[in-house]
N, C-alpha and C positions, 0 to 999 in steps of 0.2 A: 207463456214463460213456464218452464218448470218449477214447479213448487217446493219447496222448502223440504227437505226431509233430514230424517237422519244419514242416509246415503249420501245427498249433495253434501253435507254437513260434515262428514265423512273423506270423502276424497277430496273439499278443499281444504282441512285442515291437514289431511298426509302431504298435497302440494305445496302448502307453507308449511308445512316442516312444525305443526303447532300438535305439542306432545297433548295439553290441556287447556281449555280453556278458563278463563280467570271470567270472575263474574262480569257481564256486560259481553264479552266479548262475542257471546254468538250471536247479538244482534249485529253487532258491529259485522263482522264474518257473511250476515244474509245482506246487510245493505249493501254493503261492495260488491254483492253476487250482483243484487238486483241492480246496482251502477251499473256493474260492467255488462249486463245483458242490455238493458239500455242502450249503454254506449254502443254496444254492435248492432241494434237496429237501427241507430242514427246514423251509423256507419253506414250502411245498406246492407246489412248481411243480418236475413232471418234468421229465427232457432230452428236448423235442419232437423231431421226427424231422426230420431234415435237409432243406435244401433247400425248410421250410415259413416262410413270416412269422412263424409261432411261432415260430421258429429263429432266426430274425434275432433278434427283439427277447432270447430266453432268449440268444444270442451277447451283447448289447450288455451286459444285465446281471451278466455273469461277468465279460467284459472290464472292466467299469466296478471291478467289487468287487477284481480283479484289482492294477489300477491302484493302486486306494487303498490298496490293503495294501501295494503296492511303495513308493507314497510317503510312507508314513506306520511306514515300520518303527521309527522311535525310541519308547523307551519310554514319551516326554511330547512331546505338542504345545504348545509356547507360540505368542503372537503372537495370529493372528488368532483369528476365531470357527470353530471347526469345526461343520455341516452335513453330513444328507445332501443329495445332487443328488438336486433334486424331481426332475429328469426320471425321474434312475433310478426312484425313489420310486412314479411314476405310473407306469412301467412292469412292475413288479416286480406294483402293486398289480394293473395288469389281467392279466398273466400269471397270477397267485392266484384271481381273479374269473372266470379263463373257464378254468381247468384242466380238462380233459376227465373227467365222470364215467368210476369204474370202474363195471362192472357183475359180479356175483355170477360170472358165467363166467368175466370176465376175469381172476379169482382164482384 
């Protein structure tokens, strides 16, 4: 998993739109990361290797998962309908679909 830095730290608070952080909150900010990195290996989709379009899109989906856990920390959503964003959706699903065989060596 990538490590914590001031970079990640960086472009997910430009992706939620977070001018400052208030005290606690960049803990809060690295466990979501580290949920949602998580959740995409539970998912089947490794952490591609940097600097690939795989990369890109596996970035957009953490930031995305990232997000929704930041705005949705209350225990109950009322109001609207809650979804997920197909896009993330369609993207998740191709990241799953073209995940790179292992092979017996590479175990």
């Amino acid at each position: 998993m990538t490590e914590w830095s001031d970079e990640l730290k960086a472009r997910l608070m430009a992706y939620c739109r977070i001018d400052a952080l208030e005290e606690g909150e960049e803990l809060l900010l690295q466990g979501l990361y580290e949920a949602a990195v998580s959740y995409m290996g539970q998912a089947g989709v490794s952490e591609p290797l940097a600097g690939t379009p795989r990369r890109a899109q596996y970035d957009l989906c953490v930031n995305y998962l990232v997000l929704d856990g930041y705005d949705r920390r209350d225990v109950t959503i009322t109001g609207t309908i809650v979804s997920d964003n197909p896009m993330f959706r369609r993207m998740l699903n191709q990241l799953k679909l073209t995940e790179p065989a292992v092979s017996d060596s590479d175990t």
